[in-house]
Backbone as numpy.savetxt, mean C-alpha at the origin, in Angstrom:
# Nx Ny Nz CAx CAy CAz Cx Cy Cz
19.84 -13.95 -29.06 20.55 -14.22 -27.82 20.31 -13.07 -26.85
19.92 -13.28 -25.54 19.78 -12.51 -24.54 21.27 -11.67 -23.60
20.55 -10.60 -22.91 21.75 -10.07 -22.45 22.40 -11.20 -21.46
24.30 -11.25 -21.52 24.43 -12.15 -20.83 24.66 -12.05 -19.78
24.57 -10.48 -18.69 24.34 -10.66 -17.35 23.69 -10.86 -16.99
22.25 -11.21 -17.58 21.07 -11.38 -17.75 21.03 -13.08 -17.69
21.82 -13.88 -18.07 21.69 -14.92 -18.26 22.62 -16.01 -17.50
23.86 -14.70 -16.63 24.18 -15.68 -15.80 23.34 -15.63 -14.06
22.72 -14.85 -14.12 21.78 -14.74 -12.68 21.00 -15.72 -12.45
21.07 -16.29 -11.11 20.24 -17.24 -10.67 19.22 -16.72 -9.80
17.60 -17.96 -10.08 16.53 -17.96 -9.59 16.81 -16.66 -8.20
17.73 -17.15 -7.41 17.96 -16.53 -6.29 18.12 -14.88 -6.38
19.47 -14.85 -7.15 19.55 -13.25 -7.63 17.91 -12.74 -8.12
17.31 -13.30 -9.43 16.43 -12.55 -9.92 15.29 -12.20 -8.64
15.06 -13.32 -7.38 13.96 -13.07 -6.86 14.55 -12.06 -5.79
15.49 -11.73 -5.32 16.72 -10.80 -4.30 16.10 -9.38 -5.18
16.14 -9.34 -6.65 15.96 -8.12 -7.42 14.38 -7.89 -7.68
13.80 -8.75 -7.29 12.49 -8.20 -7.10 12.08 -7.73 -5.81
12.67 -8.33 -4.91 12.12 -7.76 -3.75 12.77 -6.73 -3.35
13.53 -6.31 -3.51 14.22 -4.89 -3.80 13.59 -4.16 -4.11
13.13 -4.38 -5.34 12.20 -3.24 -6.21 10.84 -3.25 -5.49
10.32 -4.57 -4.66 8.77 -4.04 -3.97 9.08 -3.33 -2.83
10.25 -3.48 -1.71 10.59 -2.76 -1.14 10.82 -1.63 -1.48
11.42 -1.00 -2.22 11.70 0.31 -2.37 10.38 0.78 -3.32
9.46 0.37 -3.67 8.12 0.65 -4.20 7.39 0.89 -3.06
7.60 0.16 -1.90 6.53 0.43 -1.02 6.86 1.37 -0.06
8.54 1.73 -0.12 8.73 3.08 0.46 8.44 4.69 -0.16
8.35 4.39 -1.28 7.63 5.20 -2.35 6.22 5.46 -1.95
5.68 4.43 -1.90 4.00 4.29 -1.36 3.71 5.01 0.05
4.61 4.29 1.06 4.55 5.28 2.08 4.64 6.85 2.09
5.65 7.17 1.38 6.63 8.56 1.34 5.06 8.97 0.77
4.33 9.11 0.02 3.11 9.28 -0.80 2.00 9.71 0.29
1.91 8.45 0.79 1.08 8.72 1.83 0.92 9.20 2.81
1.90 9.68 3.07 2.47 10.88 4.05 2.09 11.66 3.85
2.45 11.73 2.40 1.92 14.12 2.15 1.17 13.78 1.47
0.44 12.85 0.85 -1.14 13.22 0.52 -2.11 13.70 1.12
-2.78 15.07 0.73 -4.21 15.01 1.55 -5.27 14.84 1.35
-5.89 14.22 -0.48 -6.82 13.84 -0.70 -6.90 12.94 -0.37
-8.37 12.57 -0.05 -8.57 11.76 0.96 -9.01 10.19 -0.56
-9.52 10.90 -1.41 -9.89 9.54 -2.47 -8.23 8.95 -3.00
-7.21 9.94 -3.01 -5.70 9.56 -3.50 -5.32 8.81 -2.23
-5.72 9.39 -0.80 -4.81 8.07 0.06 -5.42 6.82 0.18
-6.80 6.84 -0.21 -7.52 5.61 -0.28 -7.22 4.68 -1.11
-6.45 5.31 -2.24 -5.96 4.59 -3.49 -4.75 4.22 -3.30
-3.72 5.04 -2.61 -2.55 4.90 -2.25 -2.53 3.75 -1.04
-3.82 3.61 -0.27 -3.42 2.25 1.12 -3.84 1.02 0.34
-4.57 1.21 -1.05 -4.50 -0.06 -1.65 -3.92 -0.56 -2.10
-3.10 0.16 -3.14 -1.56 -0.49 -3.44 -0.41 -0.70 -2.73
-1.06 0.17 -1.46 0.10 -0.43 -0.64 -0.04 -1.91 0.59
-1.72 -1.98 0.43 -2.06 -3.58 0.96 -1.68 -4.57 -0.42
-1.74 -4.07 -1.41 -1.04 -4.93 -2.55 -0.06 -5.23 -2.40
0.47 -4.40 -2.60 2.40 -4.54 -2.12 2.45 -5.38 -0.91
2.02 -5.02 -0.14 2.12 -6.06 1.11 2.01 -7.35 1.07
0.61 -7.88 0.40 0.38 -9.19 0.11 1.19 -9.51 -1.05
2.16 -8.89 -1.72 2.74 -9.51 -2.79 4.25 -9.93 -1.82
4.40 -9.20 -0.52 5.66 -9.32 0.15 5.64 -10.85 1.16
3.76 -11.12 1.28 3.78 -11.92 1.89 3.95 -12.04 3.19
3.22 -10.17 3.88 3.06 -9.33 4.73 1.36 -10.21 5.09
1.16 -10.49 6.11 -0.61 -10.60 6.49 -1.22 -9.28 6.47
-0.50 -8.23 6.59 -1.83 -7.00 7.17 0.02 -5.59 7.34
-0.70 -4.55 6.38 0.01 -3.04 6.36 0.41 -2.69 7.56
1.29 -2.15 8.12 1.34 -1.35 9.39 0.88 -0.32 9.52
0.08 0.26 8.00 -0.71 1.45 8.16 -2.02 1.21 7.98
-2.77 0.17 8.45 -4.24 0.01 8.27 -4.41 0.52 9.67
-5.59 1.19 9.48 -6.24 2.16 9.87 -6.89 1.77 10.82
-8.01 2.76 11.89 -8.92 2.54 13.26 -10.32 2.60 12.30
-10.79 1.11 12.19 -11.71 0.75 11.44 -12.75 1.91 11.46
-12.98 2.34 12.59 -13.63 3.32 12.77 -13.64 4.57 11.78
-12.39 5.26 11.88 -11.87 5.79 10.71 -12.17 5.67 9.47
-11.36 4.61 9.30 -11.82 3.92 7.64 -13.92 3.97 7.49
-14.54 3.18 8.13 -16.07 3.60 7.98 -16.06 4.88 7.51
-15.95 5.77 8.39 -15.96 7.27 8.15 -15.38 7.83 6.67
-14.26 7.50 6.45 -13.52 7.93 4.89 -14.43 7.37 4.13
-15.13 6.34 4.14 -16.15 5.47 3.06 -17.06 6.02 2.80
-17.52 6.69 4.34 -18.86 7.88 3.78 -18.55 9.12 3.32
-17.65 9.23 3.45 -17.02 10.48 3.10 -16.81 10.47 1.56
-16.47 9.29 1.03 -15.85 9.45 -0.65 -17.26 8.49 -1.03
-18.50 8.30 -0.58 -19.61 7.98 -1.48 -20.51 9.07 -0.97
-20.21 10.22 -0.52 -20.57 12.09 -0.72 -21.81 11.85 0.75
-21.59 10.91 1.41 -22.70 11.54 2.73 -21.52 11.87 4.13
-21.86 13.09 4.76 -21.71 13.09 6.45 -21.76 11.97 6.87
-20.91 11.44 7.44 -20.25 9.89 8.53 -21.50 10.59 10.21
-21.40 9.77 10.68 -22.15 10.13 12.28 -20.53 9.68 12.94
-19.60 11.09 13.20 -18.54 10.63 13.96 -19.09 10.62 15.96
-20.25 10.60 15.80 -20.34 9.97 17.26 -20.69 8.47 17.24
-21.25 7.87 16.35 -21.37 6.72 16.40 -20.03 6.09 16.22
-20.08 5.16 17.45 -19.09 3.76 17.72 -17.90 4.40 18.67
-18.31 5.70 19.36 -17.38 6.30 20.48 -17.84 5.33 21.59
-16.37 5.60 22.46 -16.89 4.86 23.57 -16.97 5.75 25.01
């Protein structure tokens, strides 16, 4: 036999207690990404936090990046110099 506060919660409660927990996971994620300064850890850190997002049923992070940018971090963590003049306007 299961716990029984456990067993009087409805669909509603249990899904109220998950999104709780992705919310406060993804303020975790943020708080992270704040004071990270490796650049391969925040790359890892904006992915779980586009995870989190699409698990919230979010279209798109409020912290995705100036594509531009992002290019640049890509060359940066597969070990070549980015051309940060290319795609200035």
């Amino acid at each position: 036999m299961g716990n029984p506060l456990f067993e009087q919660q409805t669909a509603a409660d249990l899904e109220v207690e998950m999104l709780q927990d992705l919310l406060a996971t993804r303020e975790e994620l943020e708080r992270q990404l704040e004071q990270e300064h490796d650049l391969r850890e925040r790359v890892r850190l904006r992915e779980r936090l586009e995870d989190l997002h699409r698990a919230l049923g979010e279209k798109k992070s409020e912290l995705v990046e100036d594509p531009l940018v992002d290019e640049w971090e890509a060359e940066i963590l597969a070990g070549r110099t980015p051309n940060f003049q290319a795609g200035r306007r």
